[in-house]
N, C-alpha and C positions, 0 to 999 in steps of 0.2 A: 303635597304630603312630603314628609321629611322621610328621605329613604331609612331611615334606622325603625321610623313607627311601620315601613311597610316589612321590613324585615320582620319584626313582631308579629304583625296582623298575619305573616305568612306560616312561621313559626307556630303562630295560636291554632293556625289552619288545619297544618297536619297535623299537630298533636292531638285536633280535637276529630279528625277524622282518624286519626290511628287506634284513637280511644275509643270510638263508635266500633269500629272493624274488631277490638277485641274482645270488646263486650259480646258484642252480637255472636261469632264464634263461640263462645265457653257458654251463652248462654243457650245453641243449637248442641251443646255437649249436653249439656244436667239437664234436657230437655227430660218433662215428663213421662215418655216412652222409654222401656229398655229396650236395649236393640235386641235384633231375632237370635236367638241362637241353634244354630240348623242340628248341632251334634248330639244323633242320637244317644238318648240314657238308658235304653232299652225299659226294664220292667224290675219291680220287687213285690213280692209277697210277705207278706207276715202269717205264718200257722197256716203253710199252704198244703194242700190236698193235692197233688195229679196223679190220676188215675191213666190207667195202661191197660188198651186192651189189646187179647191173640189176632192170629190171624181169624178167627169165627167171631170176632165182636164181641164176644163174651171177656168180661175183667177179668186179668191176668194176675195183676198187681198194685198195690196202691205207695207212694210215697208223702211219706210224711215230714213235714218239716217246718223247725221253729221259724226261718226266713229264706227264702228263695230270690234270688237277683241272678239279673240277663245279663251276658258280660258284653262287651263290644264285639267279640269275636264269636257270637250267639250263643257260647256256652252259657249253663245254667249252673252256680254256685248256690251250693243248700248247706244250711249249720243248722243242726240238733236234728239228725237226717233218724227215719223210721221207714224200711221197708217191709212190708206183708205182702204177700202174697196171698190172691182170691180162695174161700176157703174150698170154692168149687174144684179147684187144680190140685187139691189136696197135697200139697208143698205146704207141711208144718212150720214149715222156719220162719223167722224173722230176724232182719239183717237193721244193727242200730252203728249208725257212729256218727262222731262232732261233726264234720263237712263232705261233702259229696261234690262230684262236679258228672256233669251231662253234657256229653258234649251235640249237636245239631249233626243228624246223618252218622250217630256212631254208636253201635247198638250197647257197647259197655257204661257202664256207671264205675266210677272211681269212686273207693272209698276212702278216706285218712279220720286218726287218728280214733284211738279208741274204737276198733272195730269190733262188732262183735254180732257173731251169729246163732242164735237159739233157737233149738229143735226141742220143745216140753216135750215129745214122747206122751206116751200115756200115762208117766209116774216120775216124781222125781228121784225115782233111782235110773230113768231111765234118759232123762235129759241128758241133752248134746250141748257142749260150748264150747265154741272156737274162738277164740281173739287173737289179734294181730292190729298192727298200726297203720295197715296200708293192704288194700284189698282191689281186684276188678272183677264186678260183678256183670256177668249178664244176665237179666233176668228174664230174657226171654227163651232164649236155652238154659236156663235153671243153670249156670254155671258159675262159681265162683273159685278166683285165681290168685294167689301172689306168691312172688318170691320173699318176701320178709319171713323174720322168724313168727311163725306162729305154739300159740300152745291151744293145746283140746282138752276140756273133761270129756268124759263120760260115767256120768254118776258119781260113785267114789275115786275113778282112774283117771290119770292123767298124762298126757304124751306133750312132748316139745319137739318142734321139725323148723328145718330152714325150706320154706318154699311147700302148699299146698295146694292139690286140684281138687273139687268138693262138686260133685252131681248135687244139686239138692232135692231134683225129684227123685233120683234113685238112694237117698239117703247113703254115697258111697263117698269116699272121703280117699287122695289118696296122698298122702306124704312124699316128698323129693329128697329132702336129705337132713343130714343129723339128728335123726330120727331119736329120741331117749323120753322112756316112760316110767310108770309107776303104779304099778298094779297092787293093788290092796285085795286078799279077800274075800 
């Protein structure tokens, strides 16, 4: 053999082993299998329902909402968020805003934006309305807290404060500061 043809033959060797080795690789890549992927994504609801019950097992509360999702860090983010409470615990109110967050071992609810909390009373001259943009609700001690500015009706009246604390089984409400209203009548 003429050493220039074995030089070739050598050449043709690996290049066609280099060419096997790469195929074979990219072809162990677009393999039909995805690979695993371990990270959890927790949970979502759409038009999700949980209900909350007292210490007696009896429903305390229900929460309503247009989508509910787990975060990584186990809290629970809610948008188009609706609270009532059981009509048994006689707590008239119900608390409505765009997003909520729950956090895992923490007995408040966070509320934002658009908050608002309604007490019908037995007449609408008698309705309660609170709004504010930012609220923490506990609902197991009927308690609701923020320091935002909030505004209140009541019926024809109206009050504006920075910072309110609100019993809502005892229907008591109490303002922290900048307190300015508007009595009609």
């Amino acid at each position: 053999m003429i050493p220039r043809n074995t030089t070739i033959i050598i050449l043709l060797a690996v290049a066609a082993i280099g060419s096997w080795y790469m195929a074979r690789s990219h072809t162990s890549e677009q393999g039909g299998e995805l690979p695993y992927d371990g990270t959890h994504r927790g949970y979502y609801l759409k038009h999700a329902r949980i209900l909350a019950t007292g210490e007696d097992g009896k429903l305390l509360y229900e929460i309503r909402a247009e989508h509910a999702e787990q975060q990584q860090d186990q809290s629970i983010e809610f948008s188009g968020v609706n609270i009532l409470y059981s009509p048994d615990r006689d707590v008239p109110w119900t608390v409505n805003a765009d997003a909520a967050t729950l956090k895992e071992n923490h007995p408040t609810i966070t509320l934002r934006g658009h908050v608002q909390i309604i007490n019908n009373g037995t007449s609408s001259e008698n309705e309660t309305e609170i709004r504010t943009q930012y609220l923490e609700l506990d609902p197991d001690r009927f308690i609701a807290e923020t320091e935002q500015r909030v505004q209140i009706r009541f019926g024809t009246r109206s009050l504006t404060a920075t910072g309110m604390l609100a019993s809502l089984n005892d229907d008591r409400i109490e303002l922290k500061s900048n307190v300015r209203g508007k009595i009609v009548p």
